[in-house]
N, CA, C and O atoms as CSV, one atom per row, in Angstrom:
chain,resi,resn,atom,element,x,y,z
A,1,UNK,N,N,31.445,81.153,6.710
A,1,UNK,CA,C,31.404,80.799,8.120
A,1,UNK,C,C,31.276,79.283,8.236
A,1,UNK,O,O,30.432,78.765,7.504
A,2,UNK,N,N,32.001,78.475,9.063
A,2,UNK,CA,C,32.189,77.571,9.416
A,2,UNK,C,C,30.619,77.018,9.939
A,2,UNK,O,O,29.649,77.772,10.015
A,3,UNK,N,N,30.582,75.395,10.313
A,3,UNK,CA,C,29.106,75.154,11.073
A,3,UNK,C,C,29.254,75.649,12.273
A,3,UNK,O,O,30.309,76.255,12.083
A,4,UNK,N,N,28.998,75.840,13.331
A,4,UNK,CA,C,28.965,75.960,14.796
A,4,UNK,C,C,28.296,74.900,15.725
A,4,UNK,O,O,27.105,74.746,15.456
A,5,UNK,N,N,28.776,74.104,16.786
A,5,UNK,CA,C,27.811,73.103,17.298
A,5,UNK,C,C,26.492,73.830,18.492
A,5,UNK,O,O,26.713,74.001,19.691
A,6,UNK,N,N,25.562,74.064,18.004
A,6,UNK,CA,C,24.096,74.203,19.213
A,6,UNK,C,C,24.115,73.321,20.431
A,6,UNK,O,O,24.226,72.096,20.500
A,7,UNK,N,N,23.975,74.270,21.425
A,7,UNK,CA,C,23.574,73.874,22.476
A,7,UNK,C,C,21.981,73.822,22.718
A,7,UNK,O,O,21.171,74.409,21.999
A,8,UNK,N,N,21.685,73.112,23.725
A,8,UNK,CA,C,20.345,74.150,24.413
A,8,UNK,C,C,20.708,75.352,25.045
A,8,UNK,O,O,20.013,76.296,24.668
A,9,UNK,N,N,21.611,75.650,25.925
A,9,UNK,CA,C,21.887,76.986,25.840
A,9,UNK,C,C,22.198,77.744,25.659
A,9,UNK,O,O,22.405,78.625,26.494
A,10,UNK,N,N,22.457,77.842,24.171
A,10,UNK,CA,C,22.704,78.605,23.534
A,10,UNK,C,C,21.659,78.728,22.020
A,10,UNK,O,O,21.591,79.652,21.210
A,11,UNK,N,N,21.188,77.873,22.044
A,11,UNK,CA,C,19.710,77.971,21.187
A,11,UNK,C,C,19.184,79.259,21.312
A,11,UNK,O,O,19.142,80.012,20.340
A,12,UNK,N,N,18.803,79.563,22.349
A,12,UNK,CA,C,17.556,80.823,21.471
A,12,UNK,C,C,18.778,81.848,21.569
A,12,UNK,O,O,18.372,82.822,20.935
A,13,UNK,N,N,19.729,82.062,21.914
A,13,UNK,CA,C,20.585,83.485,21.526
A,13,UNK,C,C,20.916,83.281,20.362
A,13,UNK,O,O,20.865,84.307,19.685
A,14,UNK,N,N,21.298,82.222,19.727
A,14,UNK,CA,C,21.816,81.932,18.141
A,14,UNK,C,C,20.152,82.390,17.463
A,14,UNK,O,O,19.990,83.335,16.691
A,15,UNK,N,N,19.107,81.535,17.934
A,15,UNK,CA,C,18.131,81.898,16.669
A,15,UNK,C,C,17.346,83.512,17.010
A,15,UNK,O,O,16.415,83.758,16.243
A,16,UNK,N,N,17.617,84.486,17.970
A,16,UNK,CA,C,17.472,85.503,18.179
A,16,UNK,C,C,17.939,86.225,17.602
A,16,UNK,O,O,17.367,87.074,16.918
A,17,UNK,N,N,19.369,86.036,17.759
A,17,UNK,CA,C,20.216,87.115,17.090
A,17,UNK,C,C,20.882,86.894,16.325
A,17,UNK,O,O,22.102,87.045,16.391
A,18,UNK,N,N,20.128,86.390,15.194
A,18,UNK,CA,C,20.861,86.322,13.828
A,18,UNK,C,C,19.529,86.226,13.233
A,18,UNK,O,O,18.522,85.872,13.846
A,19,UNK,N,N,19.605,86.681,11.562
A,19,UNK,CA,C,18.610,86.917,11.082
A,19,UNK,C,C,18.468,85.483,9.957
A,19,UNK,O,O,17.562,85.576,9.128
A,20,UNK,N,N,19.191,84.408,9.930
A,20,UNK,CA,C,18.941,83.514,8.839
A,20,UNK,C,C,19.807,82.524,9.986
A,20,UNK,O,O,20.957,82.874,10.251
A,21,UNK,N,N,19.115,81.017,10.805
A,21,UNK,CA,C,19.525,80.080,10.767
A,21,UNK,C,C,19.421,78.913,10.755
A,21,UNK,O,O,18.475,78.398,11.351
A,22,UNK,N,N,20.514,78.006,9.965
A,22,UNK,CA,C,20.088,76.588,9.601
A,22,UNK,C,C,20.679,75.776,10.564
A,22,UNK,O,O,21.785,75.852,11.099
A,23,UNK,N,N,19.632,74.874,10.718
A,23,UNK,CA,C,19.812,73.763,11.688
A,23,UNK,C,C,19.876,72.547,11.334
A,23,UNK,O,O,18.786,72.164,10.909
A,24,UNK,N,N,20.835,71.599,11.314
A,24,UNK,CA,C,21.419,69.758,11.031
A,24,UNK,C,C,21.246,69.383,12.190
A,24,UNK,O,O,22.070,69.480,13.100
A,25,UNK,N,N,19.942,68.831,12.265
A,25,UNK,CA,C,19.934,67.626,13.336
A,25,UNK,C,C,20.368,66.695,13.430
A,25,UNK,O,O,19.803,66.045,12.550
A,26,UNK,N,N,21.347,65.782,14.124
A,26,UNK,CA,C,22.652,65.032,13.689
A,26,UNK,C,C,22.539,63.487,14.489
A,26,UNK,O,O,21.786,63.400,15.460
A,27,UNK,N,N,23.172,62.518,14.116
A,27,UNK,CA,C,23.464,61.913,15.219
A,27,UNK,C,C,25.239,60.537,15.087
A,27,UNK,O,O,24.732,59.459,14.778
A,28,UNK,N,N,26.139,60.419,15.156
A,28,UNK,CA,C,27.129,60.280,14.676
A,28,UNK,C,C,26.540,58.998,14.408
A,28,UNK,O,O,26.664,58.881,13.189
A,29,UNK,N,N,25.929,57.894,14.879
A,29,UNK,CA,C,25.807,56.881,14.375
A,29,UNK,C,C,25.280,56.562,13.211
A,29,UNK,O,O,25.372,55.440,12.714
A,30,UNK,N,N,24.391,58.024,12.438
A,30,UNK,CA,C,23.856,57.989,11.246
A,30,UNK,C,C,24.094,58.062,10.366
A,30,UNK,O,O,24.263,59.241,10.053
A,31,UNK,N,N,24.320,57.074,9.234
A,31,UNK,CA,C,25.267,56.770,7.713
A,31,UNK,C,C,24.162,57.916,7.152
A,31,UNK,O,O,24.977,58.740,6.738
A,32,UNK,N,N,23.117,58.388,6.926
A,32,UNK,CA,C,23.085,60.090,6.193
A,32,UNK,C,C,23.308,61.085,6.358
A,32,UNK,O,O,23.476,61.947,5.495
A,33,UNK,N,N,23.381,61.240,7.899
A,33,UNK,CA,C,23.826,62.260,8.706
A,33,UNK,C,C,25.512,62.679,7.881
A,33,UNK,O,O,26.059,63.709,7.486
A,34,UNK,N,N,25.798,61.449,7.927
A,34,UNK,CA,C,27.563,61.431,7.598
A,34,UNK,C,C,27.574,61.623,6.001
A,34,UNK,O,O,28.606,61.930,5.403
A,35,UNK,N,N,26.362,61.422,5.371
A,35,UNK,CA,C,26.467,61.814,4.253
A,35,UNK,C,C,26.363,63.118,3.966
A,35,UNK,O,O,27.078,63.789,3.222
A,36,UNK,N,N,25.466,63.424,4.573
A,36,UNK,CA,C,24.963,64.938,4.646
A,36,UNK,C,C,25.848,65.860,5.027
A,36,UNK,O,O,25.797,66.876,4.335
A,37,UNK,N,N,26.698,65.869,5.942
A,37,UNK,CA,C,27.663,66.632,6.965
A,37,UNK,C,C,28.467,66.927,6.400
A,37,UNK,O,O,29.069,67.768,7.067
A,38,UNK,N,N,29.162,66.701,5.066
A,38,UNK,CA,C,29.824,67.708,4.479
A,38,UNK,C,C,29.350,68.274,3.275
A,38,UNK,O,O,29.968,69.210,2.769
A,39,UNK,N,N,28.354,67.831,2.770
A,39,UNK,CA,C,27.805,68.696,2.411
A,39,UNK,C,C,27.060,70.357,2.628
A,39,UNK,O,O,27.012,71.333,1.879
A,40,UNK,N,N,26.567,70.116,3.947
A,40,UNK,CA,C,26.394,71.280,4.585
A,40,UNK,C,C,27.188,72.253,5.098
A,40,UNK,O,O,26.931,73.454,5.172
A,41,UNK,N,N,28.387,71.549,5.530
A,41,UNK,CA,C,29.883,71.782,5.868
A,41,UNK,C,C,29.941,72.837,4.515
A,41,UNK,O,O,29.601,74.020,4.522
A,42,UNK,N,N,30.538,71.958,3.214
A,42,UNK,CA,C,30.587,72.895,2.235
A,42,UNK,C,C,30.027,74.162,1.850
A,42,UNK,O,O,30.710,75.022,1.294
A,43,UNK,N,N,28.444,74.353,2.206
A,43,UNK,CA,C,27.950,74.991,1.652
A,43,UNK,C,C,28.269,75.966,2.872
A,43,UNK,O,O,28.682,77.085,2.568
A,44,UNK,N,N,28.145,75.709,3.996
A,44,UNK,CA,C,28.371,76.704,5.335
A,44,UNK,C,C,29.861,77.862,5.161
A,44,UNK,O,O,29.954,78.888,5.835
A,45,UNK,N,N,30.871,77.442,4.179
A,45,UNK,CA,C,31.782,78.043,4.263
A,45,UNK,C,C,31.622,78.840,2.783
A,45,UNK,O,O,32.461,79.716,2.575
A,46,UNK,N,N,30.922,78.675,2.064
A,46,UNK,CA,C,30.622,79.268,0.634
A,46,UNK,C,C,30.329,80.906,1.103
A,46,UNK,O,O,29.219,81.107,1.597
A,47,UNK,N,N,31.285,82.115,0.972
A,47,UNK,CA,C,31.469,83.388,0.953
A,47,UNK,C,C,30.234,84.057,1.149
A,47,UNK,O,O,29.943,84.756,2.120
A,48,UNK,N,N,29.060,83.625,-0.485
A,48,UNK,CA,C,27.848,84.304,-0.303
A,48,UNK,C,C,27.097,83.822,0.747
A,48,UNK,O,O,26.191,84.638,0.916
A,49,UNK,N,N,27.015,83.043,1.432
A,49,UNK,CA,C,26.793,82.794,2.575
A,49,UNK,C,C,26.845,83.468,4.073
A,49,UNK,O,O,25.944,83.239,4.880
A,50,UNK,N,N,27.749,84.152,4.330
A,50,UNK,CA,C,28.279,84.447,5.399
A,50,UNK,C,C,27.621,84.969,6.570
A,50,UNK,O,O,28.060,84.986,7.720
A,51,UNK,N,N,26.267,85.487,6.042
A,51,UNK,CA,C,25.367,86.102,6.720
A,51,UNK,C,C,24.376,85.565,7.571
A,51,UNK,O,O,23.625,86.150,8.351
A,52,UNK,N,N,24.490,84.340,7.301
A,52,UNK,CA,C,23.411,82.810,7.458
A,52,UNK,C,C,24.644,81.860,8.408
A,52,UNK,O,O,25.788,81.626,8.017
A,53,UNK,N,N,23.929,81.336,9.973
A,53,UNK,CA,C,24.252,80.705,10.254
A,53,UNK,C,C,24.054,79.318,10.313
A,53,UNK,O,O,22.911,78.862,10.340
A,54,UNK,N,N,24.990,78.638,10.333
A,54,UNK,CA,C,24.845,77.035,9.790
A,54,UNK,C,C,25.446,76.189,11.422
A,54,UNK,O,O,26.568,76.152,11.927
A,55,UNK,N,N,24.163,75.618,11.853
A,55,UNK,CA,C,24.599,75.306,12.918
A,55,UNK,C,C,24.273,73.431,13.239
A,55,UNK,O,O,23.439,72.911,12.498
A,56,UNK,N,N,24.954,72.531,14.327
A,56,UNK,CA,C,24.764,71.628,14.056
A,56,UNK,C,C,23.935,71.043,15.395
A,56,UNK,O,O,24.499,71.379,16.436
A,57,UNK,N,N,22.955,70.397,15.561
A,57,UNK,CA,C,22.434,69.614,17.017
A,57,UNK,C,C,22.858,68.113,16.626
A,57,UNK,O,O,22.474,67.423,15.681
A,58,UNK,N,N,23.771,67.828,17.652
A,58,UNK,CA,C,24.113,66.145,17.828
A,58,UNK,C,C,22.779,65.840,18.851
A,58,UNK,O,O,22.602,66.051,20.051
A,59,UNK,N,N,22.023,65.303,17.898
A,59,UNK,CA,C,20.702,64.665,18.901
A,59,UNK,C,C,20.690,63.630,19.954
A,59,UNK,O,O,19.644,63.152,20.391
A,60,UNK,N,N,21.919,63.276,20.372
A,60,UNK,CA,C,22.300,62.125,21.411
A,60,UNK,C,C,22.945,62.918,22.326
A,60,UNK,O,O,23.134,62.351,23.402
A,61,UNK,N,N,23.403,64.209,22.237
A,61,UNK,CA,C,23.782,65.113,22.903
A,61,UNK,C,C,22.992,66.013,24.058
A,61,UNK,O,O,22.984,66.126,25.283
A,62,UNK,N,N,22.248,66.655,22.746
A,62,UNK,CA,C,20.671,67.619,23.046
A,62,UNK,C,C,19.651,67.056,22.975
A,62,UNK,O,O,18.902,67.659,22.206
A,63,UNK,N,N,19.123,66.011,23.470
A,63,UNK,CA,C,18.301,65.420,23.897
A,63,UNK,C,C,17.330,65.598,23.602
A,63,UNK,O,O,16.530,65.074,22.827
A,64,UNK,N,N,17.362,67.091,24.800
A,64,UNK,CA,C,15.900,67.695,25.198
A,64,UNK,C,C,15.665,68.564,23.870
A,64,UNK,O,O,14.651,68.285,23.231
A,65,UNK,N,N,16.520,69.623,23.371
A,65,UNK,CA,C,16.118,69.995,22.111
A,65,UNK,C,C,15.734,69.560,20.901
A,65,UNK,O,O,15.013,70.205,20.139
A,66,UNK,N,N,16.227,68.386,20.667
A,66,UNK,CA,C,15.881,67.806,19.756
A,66,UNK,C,C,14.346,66.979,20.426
A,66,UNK,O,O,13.851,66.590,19.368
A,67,UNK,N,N,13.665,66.658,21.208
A,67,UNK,CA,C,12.169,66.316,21.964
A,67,UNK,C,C,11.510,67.697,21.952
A,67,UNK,O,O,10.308,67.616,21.698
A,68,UNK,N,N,11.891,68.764,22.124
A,68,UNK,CA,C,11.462,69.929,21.979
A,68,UNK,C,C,10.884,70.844,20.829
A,68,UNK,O,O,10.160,71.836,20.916
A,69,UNK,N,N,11.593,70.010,19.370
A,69,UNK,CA,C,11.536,70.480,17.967
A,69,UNK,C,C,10.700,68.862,17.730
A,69,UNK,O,O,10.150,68.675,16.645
A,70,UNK,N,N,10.663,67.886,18.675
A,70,UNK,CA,C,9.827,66.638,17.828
A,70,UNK,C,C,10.548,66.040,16.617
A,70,UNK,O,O,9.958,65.478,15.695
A,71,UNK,N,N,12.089,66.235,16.708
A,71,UNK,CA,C,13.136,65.779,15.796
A,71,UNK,C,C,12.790,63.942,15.969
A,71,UNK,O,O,12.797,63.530,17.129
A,72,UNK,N,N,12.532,63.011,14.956
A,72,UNK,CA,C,11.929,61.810,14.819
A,72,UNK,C,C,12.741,61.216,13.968
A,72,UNK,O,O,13.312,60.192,14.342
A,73,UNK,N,N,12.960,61.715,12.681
A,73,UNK,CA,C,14.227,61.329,12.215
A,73,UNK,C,C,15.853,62.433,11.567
A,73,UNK,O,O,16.041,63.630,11.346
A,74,UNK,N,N,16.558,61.374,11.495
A,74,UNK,CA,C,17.306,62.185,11.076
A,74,UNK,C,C,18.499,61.816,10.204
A,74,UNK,O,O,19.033,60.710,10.290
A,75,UNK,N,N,18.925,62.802,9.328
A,75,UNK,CA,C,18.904,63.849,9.584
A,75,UNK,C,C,17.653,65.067,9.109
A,75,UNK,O,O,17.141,65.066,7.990
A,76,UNK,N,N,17.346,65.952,10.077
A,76,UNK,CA,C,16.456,66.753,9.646
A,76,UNK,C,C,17.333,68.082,9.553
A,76,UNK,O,O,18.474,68.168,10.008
A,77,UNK,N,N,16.610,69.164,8.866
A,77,UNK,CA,C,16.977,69.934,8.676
A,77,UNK,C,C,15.857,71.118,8.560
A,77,UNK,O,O,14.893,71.036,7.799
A,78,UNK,N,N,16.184,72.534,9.650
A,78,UNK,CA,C,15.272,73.268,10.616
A,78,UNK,C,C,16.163,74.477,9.581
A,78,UNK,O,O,17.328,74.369,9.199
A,79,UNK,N,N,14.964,75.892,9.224
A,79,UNK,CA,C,15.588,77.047,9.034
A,79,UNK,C,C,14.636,77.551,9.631
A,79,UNK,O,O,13.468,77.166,9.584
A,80,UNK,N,N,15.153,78.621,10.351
A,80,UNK,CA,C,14.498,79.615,11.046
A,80,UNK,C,C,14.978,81.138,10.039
A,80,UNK,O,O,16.084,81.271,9.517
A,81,UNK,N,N,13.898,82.106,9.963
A,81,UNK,CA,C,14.427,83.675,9.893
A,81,UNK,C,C,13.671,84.245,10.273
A,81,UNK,O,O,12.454,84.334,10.108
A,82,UNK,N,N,14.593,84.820,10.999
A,82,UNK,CA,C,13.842,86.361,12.084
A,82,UNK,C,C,12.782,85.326,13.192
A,82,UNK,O,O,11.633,85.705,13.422
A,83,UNK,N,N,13.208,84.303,13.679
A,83,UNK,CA,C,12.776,83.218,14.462
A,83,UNK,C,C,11.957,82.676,14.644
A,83,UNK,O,O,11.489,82.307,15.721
A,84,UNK,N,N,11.315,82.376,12.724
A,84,UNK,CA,C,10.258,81.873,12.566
A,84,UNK,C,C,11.097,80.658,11.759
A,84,UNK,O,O,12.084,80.635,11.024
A,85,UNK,N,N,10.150,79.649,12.309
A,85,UNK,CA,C,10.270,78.281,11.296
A,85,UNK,C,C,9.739,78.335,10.110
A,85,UNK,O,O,8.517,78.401,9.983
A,86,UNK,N,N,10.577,78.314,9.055
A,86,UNK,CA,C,9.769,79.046,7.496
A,86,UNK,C,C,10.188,76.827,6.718
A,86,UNK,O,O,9.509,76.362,5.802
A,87,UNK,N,N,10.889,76.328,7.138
A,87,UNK,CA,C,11.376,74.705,6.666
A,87,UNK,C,C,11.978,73.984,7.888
A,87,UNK,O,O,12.789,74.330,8.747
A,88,UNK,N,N,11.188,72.701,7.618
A,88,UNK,CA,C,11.571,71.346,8.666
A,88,UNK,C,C,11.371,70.344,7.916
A,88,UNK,O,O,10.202,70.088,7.627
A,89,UNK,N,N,12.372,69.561,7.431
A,89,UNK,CA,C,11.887,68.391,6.953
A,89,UNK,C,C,13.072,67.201,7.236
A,89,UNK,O,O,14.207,67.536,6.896
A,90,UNK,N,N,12.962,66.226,7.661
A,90,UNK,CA,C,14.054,65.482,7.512
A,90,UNK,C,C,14.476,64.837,6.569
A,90,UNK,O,O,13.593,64.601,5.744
A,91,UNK,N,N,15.716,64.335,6.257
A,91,UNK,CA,C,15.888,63.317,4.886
A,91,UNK,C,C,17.344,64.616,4.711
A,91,UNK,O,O,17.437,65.679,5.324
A,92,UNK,N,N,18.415,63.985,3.571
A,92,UNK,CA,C,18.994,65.016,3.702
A,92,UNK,C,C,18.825,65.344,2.258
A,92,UNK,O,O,18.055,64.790,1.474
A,93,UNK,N,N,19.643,66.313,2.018
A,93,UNK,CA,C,19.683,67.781,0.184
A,93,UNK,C,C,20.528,67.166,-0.258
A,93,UNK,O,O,21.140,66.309,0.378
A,94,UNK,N,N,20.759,67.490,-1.519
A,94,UNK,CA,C,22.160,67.516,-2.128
A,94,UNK,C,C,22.462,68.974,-2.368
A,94,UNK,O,O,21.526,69.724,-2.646
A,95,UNK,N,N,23.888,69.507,-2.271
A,95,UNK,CA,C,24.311,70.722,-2.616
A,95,UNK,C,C,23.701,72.005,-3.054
A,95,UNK,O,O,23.903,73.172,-2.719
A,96,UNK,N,N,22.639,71.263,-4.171
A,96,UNK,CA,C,22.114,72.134,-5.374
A,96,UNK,C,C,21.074,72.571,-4.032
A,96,UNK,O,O,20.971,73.667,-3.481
A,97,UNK,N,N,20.488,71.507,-3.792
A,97,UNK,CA,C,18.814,71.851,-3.490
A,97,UNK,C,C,19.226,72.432,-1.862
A,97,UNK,O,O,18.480,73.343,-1.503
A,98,UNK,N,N,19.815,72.214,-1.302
A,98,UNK,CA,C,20.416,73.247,-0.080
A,98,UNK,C,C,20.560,74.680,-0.377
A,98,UNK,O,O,20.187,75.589,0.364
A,99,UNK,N,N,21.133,74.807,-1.524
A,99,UNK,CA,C,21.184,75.926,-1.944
A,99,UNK,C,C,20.215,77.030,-2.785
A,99,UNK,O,O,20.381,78.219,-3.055
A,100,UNK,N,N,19.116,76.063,-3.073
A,100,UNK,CA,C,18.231,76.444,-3.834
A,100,UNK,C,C,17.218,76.816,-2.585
A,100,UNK,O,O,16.483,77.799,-2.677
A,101,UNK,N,N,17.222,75.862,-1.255
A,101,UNK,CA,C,16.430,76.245,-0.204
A,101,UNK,C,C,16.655,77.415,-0.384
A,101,UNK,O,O,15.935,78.313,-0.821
A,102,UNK,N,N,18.455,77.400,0.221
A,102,UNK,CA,C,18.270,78.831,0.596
A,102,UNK,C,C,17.978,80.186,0.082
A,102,UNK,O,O,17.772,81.237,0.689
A,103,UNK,N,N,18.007,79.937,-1.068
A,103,UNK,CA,C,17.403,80.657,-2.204
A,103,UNK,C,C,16.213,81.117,-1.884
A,103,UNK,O,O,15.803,82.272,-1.780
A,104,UNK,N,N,15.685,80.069,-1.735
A,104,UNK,CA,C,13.886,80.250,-1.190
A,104,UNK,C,C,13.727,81.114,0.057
A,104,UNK,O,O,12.969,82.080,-0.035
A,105,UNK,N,N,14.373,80.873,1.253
A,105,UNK,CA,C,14.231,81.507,2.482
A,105,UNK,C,C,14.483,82.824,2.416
A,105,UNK,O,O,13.876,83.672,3.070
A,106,UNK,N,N,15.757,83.129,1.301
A,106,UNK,CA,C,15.844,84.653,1.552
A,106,UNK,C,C,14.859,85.654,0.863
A,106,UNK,O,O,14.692,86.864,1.013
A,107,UNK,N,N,14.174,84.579,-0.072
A,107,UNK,CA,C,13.067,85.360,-1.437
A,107,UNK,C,C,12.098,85.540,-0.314
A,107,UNK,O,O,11.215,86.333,-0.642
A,108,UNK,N,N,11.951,85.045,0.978
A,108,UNK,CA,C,10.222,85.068,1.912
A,108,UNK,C,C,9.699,86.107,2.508
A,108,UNK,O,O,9.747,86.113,3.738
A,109,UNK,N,N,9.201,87.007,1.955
A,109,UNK,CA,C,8.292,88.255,2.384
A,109,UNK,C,C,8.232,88.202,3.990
A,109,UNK,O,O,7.099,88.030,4.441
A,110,UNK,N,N,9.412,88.340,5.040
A,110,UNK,CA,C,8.853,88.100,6.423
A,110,UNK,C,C,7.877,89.093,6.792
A,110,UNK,O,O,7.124,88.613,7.639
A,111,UNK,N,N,7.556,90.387,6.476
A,111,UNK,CA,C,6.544,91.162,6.744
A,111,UNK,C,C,5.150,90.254,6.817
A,111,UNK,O,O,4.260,90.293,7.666
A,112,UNK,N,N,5.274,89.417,5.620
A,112,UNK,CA,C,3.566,89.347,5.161
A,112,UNK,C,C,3.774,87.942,6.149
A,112,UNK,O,O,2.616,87.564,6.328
A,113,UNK,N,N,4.451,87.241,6.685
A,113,UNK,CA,C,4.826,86.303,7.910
A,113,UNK,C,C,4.277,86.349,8.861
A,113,UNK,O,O,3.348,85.738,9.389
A,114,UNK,N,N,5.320,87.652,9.239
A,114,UNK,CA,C,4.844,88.246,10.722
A,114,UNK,C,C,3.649,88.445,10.992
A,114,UNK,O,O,3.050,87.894,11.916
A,115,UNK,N,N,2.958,89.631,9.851
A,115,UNK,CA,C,1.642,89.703,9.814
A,115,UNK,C,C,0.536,88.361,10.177
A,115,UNK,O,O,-0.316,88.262,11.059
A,116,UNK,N,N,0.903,87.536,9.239
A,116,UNK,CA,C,-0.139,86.716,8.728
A,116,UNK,C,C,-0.360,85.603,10.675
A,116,UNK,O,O,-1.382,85.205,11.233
A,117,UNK,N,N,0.929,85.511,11.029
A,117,UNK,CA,C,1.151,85.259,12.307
A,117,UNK,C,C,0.964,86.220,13.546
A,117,UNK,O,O,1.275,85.730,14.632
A,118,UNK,N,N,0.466,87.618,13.534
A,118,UNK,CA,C,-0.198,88.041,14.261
A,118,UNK,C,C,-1.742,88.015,14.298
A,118,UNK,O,O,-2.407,88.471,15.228
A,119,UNK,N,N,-2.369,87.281,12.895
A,119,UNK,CA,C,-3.416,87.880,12.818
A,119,UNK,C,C,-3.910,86.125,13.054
A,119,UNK,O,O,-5.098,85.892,12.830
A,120,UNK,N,N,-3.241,85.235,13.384
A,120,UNK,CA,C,-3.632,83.891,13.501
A,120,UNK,C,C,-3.414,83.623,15.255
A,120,UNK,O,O,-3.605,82.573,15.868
A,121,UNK,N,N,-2.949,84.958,15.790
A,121,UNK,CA,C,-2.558,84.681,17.192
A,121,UNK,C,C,-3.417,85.757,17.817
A,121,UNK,O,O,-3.424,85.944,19.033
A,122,UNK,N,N,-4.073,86.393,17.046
A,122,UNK,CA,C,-5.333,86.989,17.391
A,122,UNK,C,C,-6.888,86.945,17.364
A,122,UNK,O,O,-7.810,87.466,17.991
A,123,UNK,N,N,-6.723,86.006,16.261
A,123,UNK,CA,C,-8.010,84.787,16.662
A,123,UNK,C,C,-7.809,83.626,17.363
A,123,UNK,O,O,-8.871,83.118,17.722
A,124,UNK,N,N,-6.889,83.067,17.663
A,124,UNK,CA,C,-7.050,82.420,18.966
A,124,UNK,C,C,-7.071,82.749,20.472
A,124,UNK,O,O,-7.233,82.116,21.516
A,125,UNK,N,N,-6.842,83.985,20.124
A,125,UNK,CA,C,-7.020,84.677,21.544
A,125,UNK,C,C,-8.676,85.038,21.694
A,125,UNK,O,O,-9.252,85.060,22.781
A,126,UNK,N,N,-9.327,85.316,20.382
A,126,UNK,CA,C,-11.197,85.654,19.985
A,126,UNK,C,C,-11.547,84.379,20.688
A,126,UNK,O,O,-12.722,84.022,20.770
């Protein structure tokens, strides 16, 4: 699957209804951004992939979303699954370690997640 460009409105239907997605916070004037961008590009169209969406925020665009996520520099890079923020970090990957993320995200017990995030949203409610 190709990248797709994010809106704000279309943000939470993309990270709703899909169960794995990555987010490139972007901005065209940025010489890493431009480094980064096909790299992610690449990996977005890689077969075993297909299941995982790879999506892009032009932060001069989306403004407000990117003030909304506290995007500071960039490029950053946001994965959500099952519409939890499981990685945020800015700076960009190389190939390997994009791929090794994603490696990581799909190995993440979301049960013991969810859990561990109901039971932290139930003492702040104590």
């Amino acid at each position: 699957m190709a990248t797709i460009d994010l809106t704000g409105d279309a943000f939470e239907e993309t990270i709703t209804g899909n169960d794995i997605v990555i987010v490139d916070y972007w901005a065209e004037w940025c010489g890493p951004c431009k480094s980064f961008g096909p790299i992610f590009e690449s990996v977005s169209n890689k077969e075993e992939y297909s299941d995982i969406v790879f999506a892009k925020v032009n932060t001069e665009v989306e403004q407000e979303l990117a003030a909304h996520f506290q995007i500071r520099s960039i490029p950053t890079l946001m994965v959500f699954r099952e519409q939890v923020v499981l990685f945020a970090n800015p700076g960009m990957l190389s190939e390997s370690q994009l791929i090794e993320l994603i490696g990581q995200i799909k190995a993440v017990d979301m049960e013991k997640v969810h859990a561990e995030i109901k039971e932290k949203e139930a003492e702040q409610k104590s």
